[in-house]
Structure formats: C-alpha cells, structure tokens
N, C-alpha and C positions, 0 to 999 in steps of 0.2 A: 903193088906193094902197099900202099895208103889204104884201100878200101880192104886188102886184110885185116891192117891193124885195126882200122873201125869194125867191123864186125866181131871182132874179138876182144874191144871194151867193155869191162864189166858195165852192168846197169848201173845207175846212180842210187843211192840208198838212199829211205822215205826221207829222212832228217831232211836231204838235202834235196829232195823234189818239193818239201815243203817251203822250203828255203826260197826255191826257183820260184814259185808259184806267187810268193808273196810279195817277195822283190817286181816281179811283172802285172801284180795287182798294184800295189805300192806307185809302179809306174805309170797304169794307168786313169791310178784316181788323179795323179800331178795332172794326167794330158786331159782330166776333166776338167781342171781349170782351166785351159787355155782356151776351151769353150766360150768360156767369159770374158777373159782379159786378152785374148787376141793372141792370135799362133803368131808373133812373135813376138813376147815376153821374154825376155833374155833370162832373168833367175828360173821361172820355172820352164822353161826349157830345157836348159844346161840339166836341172836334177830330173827331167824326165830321161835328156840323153845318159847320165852318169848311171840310175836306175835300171837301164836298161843293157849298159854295158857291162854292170854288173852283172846282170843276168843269163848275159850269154858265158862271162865268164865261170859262174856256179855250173852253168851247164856242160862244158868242159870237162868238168867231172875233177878238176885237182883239189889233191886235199885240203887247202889253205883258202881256196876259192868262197864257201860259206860263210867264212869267218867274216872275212871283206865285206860280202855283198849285207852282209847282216852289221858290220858297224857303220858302214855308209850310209844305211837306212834309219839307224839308231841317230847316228848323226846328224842328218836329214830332218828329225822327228826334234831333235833338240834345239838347231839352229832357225824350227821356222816362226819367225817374228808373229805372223797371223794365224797360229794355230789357236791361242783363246777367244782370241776374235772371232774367228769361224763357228768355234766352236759355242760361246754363248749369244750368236745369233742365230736360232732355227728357222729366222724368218727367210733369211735365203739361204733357198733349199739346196743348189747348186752346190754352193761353199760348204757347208754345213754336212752333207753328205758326204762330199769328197775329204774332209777333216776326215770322220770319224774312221771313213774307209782309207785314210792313210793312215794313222794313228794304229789302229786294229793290223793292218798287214805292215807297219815298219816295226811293230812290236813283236808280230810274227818271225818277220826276217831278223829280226834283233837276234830274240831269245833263239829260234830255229837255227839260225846260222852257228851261234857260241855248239849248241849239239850237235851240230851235225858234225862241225868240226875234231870235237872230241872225240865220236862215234868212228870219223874218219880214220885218225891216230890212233886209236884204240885198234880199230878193225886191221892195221898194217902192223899193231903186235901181238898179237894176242895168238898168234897161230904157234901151237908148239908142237909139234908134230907126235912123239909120244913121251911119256914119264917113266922109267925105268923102279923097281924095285932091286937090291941086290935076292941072292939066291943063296943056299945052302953050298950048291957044286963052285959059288964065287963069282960065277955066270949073274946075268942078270934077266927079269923078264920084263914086259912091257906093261903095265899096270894097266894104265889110260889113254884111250887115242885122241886128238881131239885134231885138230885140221892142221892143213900147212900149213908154212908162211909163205906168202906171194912170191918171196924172193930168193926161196927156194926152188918154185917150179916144179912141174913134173913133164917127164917125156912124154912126148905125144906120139900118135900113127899120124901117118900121111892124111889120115881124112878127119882129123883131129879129135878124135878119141882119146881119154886120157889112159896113160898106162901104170906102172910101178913109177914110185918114186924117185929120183934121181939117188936120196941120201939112205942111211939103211932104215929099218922098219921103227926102230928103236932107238933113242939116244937122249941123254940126261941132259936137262937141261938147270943148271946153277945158276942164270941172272937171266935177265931180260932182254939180252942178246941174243940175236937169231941164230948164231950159229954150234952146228953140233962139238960136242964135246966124247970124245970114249973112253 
C-alpha cells in the first residue's frame, strides 16, 4: 500500500528543487565551518541540523514546506552575528568562502522558497476543467479546455491509465471554487 502511493507522487516542481538544493548547500557551507571550530560547536551545529531538517521536509513535497525552509534560511542569514566579519576578512579563506557560499544559497532558499510556494497554491487552483459559452438552442458549448483540478480526479484502469473524467466534459465555472456548477 505505501510504495503505491510513493510511485504515484507527483515530481516536485523546479521552484522547489531549487529550493531543496539551496537549503542542502546552505547546510553544507555551515558544516564548513565546523571544519574550523570543532564538530562540536553547539550554534552551528544546531543550524546545520535545523538546515537540514528543513530539507528533507521541502522534500516531502507539501505545499507549505518551501515556504519554511526558505524563511529559516532567511533567518539564519539575519540572525548570524559573524557574517561581516567573515565577510570583510578574505584573509581567511575558510570563513570567507563559507560566508559568501551561505549568503548566496540562504538568499536562494529565501527568495526560492516565497515562489515555489505561490507556484505550489497557484498550481492546486488553477485547474478549471472547461469554460462554457451559452448557445443559440440555450444549450451551451465548451469554449476552452484547460486541465483538471487534482481534486477532481480522473478514473483510472487497473494498470493505471487514465480514462474520461469523473465530472461532465463541460461546466461553468463563476469563482475560484473548484467545484462544478450546471
């Protein structure tokens, strides 16, 4: 039952693979410091573990999930005491690197996560399945098709091919509710 429903999870959308990517850069420039100041430094450990937890959670795929991993990282980027310091010394190269390389991928996760999330909520409404014209007979026709809504469905066969749609070919849609109206 489990490894059905995992094979039949949509892919994750770019937004949020850039998302994931940044947050696990982001995490690994932190565990370049620790290079330096000793695997166990309590503060940056804890944001390399937080970083990271975030990451697997973006990866999960929930729509709300970007959002997080991208102000944590925002936040991360605001609250670090030695990030001028790092940064206006190039003479060590360690620190200095690892700045810029958090900096660059917490602003990534920042701004990435805020779109992916919209992209997300956008992409769970946007399906309208088709636009109705009235007609002459008082009948109506189908103007424009344009996709589902997820939460519409469609039947499937046993070997999971999709069929006709559950709802009819056609139906007017007046607000931003998903569901049909005749």
């Amino acid at each position: 039952m489990l490894s059905k429903s995992l094979r039949s999870r949509r892919p994750l959308p770019l937004l949020t693979k850039v998302t994931l990517g940044a947050l696990f850069v982001n995490a690994l420039a932190y565990a370049a410091e620790l290079l330096r100041l000793g695997p166990f430094d309590p503060e940056v450990s804890a944001v390399v573990a937080l970083l990271l937890v975030a990451s697997v959670l973006v990866a999960t795929g929930w729509r709300w999930t970007p959002l997080l991993g991208g102000l944590l990282a925002g936040a991360i980027i605001l609250g670090n005491p030695f990030l001028l310091i790092n940064l206006s010394d190039p003479g060590v190269i360690l620190f200095f690197a690892a700045t810029v390389v958090e900096v660059v991928s917490g602003l990534t996760a920042l701004l990435g996560g805020i779109a992916a999330t919209i992209q997300n909520y956008r992409a769970a409404d946007d399906g309208v399945g088709c636009l109705e014209t009235p007609t002459d007979e008082g009948g109506s026709t189908c103007c424009r098709t344009t996709r589902w809504p997820r939460s519409m469905g469609r039947a499937t066969t046993g070997s999971g091919d999709r069929t006709a749609p559950k709802w009819p070919a056609c139906w007017r849609r007046r607000s931003r509710s998903r569901s049909p109206t005749r």
